[in-house]
LUMKE-610257 format. One record per residue: residue number from 1; y, z, x of N, C-alpha, C in turn. Coordinates in Angstrom, 3 decimals. Atoms other than C-alpha are relative to their C-alpha. Layout:
BEGIN
[atom NUM,[Y,Z,X],[Y,Z,X],[Y,Z,X]] ...
% end
This chain:
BEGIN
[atom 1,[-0.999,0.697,0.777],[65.634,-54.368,175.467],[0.497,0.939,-1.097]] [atom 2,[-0.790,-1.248,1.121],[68.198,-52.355,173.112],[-0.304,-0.777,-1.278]] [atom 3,[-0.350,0.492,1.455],[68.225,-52.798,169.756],[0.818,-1.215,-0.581]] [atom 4,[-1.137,1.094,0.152],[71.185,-54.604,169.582],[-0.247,-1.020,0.899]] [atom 5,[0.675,1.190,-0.742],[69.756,-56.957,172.140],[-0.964,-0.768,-1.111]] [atom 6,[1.024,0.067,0.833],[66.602,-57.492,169.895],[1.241,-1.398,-1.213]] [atom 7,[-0.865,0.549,0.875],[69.510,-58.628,166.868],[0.245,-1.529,0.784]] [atom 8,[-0.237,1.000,-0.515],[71.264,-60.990,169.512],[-0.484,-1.011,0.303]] [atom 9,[1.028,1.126,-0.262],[68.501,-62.599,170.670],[-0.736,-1.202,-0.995]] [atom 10,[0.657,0.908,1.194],[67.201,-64.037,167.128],[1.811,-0.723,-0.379]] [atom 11,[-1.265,0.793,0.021],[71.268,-64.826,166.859],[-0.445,-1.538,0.888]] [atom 12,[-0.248,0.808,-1.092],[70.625,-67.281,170.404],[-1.353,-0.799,-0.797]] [atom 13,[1.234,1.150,0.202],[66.923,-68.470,169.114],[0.499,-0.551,-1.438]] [atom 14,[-0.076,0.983,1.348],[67.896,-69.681,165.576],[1.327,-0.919,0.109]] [atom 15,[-1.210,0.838,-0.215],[71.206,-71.067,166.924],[-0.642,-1.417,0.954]] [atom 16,[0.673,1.096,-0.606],[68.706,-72.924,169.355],[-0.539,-1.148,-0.558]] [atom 17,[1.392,0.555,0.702],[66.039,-73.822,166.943],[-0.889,0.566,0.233]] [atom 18,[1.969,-0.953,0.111],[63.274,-71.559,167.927],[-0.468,1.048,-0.597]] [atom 19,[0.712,-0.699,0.878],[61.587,-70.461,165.524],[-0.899,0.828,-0.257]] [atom 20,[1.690,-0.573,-0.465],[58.384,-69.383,166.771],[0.642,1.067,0.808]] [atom 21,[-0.253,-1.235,-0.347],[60.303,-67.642,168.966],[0.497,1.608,-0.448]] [atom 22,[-0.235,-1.731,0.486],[61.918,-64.992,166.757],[-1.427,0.202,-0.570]] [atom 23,[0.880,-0.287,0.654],[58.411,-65.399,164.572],[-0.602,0.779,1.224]] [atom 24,[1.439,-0.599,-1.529],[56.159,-64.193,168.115],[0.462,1.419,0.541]] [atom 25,[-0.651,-1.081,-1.121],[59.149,-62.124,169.917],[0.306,1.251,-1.007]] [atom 26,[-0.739,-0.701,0.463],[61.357,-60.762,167.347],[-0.014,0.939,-1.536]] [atom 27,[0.558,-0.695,1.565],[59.756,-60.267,164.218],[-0.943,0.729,-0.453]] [atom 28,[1.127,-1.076,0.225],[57.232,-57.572,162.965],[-0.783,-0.900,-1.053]] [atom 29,[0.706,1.287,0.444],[54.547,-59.022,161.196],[0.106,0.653,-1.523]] [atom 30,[-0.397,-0.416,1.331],[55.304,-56.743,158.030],[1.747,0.006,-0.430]] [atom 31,[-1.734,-0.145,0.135],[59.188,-57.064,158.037],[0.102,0.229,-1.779]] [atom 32,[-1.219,-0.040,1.162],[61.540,-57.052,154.673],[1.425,-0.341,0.622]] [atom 33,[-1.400,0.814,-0.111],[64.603,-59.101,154.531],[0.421,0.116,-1.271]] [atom 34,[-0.993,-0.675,1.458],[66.862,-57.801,151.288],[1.089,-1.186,-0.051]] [atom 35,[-1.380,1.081,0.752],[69.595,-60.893,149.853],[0.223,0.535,-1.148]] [atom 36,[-0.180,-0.289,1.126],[71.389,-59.501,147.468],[0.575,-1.166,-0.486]] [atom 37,[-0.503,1.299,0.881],[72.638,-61.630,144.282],[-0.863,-0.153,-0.736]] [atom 38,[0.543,0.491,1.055],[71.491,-63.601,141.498],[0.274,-1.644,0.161]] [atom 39,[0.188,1.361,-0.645],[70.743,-66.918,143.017],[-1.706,-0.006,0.846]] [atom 40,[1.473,0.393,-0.626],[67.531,-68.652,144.504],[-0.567,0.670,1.120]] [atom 41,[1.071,-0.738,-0.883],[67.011,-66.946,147.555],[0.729,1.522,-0.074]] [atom 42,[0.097,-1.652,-0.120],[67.914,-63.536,146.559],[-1.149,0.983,-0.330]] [atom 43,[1.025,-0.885,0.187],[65.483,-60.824,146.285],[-0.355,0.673,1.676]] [atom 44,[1.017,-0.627,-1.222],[63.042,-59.033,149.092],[-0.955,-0.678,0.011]] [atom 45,[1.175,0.962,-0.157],[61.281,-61.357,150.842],[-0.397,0.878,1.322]] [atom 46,[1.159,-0.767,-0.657],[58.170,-59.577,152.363],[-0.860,-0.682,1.152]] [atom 47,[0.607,0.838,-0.897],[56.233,-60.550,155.785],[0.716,-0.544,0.709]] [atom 48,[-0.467,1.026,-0.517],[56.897,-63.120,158.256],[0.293,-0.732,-0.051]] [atom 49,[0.199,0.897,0.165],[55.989,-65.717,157.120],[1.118,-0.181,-1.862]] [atom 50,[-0.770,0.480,1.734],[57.803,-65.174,153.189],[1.308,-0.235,1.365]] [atom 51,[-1.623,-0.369,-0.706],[61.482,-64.131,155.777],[0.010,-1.140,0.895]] [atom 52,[-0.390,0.747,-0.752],[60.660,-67.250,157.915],[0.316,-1.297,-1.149]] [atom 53,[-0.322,0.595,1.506],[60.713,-69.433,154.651],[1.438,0.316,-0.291]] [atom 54,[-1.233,-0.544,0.403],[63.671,-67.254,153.540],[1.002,-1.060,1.017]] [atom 55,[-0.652,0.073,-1.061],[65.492,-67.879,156.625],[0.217,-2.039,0.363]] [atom 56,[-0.351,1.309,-0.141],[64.978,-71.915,156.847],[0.751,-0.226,-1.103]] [atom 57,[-0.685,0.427,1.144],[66.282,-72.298,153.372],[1.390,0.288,0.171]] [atom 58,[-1.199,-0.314,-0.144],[69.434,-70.344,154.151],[0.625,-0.715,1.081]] [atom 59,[-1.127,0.973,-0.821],[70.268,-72.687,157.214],[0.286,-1.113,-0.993]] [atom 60,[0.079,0.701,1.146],[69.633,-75.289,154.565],[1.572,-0.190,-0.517]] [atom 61,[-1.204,-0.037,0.604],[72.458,-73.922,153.018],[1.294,-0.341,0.479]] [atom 62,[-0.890,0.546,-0.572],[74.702,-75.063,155.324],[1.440,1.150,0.711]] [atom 63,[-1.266,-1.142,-0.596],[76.747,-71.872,156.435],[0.158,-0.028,1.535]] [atom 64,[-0.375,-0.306,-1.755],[78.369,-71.552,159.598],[0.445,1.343,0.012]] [atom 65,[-0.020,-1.104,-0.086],[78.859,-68.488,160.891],[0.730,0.612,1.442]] [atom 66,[-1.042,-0.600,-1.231],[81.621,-66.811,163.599],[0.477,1.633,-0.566]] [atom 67,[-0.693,-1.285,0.247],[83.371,-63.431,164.190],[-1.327,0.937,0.149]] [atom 68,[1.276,-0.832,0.247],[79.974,-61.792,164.927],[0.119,1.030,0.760]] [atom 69,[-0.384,-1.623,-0.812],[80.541,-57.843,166.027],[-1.721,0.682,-0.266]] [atom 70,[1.180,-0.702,0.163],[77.255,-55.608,166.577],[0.523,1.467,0.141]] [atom 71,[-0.435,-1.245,-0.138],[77.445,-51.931,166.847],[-1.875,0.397,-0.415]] [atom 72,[1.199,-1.169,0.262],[74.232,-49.193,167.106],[0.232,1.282,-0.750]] [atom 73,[-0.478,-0.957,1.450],[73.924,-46.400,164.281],[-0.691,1.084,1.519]] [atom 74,[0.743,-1.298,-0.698],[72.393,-42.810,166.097],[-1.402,0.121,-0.244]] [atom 75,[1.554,-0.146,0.107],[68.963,-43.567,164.425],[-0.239,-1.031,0.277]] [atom 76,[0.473,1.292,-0.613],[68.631,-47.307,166.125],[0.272,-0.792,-0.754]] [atom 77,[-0.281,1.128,0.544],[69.712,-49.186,163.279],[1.126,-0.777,0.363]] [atom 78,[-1.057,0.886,-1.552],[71.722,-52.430,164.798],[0.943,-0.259,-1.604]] [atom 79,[-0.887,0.542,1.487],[74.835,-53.089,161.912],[0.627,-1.122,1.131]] [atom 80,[-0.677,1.597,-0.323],[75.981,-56.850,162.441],[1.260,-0.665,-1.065]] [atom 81,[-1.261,0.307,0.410],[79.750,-58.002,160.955],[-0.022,-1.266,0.155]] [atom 82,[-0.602,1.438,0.156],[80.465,-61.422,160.446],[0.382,-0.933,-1.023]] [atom 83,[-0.818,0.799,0.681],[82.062,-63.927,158.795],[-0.918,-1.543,-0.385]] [atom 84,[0.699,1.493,0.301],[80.045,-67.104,156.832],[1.353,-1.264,-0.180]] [atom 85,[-1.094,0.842,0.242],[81.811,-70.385,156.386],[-0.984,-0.895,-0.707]] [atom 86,[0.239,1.063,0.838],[80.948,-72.503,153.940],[1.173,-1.440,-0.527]] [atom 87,[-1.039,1.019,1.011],[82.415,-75.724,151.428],[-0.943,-0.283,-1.413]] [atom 88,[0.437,0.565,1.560],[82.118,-76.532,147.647],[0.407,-1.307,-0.169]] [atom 89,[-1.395,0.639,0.545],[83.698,-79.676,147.537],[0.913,0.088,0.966]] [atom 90,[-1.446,-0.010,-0.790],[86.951,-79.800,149.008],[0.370,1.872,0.288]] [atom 91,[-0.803,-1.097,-0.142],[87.327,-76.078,148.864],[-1.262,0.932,0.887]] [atom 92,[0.570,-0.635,-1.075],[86.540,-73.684,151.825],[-0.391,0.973,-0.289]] [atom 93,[0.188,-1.430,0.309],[84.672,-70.454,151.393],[-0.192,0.824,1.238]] [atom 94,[0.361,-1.273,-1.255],[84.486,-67.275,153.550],[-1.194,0.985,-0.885]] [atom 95,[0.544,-0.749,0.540],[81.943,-65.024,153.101],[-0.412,1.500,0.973]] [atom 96,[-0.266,-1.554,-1.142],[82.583,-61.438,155.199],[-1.172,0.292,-0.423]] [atom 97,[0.846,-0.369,0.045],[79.550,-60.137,155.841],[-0.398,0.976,0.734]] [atom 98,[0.853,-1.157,-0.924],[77.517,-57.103,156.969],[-1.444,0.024,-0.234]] [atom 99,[1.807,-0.828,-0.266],[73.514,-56.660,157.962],[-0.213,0.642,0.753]] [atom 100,[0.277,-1.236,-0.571],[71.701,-53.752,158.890],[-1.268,-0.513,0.515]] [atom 101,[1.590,0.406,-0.113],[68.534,-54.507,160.767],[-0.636,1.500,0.497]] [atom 102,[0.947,-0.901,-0.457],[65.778,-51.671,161.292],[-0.883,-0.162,0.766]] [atom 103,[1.585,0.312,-0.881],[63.219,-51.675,163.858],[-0.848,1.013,0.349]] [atom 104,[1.091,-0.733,-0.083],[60.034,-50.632,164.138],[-1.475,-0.702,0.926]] [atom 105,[1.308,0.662,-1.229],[57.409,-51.013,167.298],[0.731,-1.242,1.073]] [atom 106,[-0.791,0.833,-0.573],[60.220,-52.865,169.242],[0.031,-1.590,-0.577]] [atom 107,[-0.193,1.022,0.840],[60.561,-55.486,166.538],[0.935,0.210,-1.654]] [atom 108,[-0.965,0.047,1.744],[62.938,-56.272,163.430],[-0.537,0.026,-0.912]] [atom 109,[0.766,-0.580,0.748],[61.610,-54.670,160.720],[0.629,0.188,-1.207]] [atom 110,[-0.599,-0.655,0.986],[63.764,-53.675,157.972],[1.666,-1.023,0.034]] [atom 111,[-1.435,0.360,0.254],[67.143,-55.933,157.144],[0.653,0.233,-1.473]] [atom 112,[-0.723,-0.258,0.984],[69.453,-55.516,154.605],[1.122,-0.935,0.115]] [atom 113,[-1.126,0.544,-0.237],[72.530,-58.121,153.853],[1.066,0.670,-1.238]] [atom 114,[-0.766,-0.520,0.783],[75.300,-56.841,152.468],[1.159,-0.837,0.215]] [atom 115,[-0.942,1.082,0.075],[78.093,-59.223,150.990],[1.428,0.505,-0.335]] [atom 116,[-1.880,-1.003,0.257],[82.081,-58.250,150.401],[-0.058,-0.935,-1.269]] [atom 117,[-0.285,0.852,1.424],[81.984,-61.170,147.589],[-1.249,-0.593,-0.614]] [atom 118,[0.446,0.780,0.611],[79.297,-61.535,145.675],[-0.130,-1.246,-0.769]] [atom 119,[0.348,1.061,0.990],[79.840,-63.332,143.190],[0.449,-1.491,0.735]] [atom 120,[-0.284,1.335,-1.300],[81.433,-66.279,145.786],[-1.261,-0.414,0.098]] [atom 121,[1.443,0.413,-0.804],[77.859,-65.986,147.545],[-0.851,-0.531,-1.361]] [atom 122,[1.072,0.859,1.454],[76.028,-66.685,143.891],[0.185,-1.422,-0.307]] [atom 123,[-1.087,0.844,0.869],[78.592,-69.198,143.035],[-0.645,-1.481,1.105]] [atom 124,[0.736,0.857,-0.901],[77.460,-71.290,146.343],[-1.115,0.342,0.178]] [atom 125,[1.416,0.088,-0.287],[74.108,-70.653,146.997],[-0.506,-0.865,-1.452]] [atom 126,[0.451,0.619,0.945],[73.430,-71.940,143.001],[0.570,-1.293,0.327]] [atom 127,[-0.198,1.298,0.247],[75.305,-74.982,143.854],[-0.415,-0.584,1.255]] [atom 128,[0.888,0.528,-0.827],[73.299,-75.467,147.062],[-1.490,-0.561,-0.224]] [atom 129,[1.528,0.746,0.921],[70.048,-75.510,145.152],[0.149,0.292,-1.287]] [atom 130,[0.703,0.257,1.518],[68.763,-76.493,141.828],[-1.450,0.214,-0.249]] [atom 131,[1.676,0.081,-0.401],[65.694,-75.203,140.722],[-0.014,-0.745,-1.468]] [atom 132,[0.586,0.571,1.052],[63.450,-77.388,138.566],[0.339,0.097,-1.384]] [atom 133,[0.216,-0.692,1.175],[63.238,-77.520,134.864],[-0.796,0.474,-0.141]] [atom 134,[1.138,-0.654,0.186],[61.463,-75.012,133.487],[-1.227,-0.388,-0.512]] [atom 135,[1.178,0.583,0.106],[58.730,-77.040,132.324],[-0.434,-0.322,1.203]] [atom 136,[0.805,0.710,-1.356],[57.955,-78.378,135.594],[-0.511,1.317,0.611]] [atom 137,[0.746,-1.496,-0.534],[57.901,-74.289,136.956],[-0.723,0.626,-0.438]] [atom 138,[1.582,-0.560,0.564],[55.428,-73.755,134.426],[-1.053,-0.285,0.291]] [atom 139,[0.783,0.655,0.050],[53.336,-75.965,135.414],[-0.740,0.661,1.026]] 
% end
């Protein structure tokens, strides 16, 4: 399976619902998944198990997602193009997008998302979730 197969395939299982399946097939058991921003699920989430967490929250979020182009780099990294769709309200968002996935031991290993509009992506993801008051996250 190519690289860019590898990518597609966690495209077809999370569009399914199977979960286990990218966790078993597609995922390395040390991965990194990179969100950039300044919102709730941005950062580097480490492991499987943090990026399968990651990864439910962001369907959560309610994005749809079309326009999806793949392409292979010369050192195996798979770059993925597409387009998010979101709503605030009455008003529609796009969110052009590019990730890089790395692999290592015939598994996805290394992603990176890279956004054309941040501050958009902050702007919705904060008004998708609310975190606690801070008294309660002290606790």
């Amino acid at each position: 399976m190519s690289n860019t197969d590898l990518v597609m395939r966690m495209y077809d299982y999370f569009n399914e619902g199977n979960l286990n399946g990218i966790r078993e097939e597609l995922f390395h058991p040390e991965m990194v998944w990179r969100m950039p921003g300044h919102h709730p699920l941005s950062g580097e989430h480490r492991g499987v198990d943090e990026v399968m967490a990651f990864l439910g929250q962001l369907f959560q979020a309610g994005i749809r997602v079309d326009d999806v182009h793949f392409g292979e780099l010369d050192n195996g990294t798979v770059v993925e193009k597409h387009v998010g769709h979101g709503k605030l309200g009455a008003e529609e968002v796009l969110f052009p997008t590019c990730t890089t996935y790395g692999v290592r031991d015939g598994r996805l290993a290394d992603v990176q998302v890279h956004t054309a509009d941040q501050h958009l992506v902050d702007r919705y993801m904060w008004n998708q979730f609310q975190l606690k008051p801070v008294g309660d996250r002290l606790q």
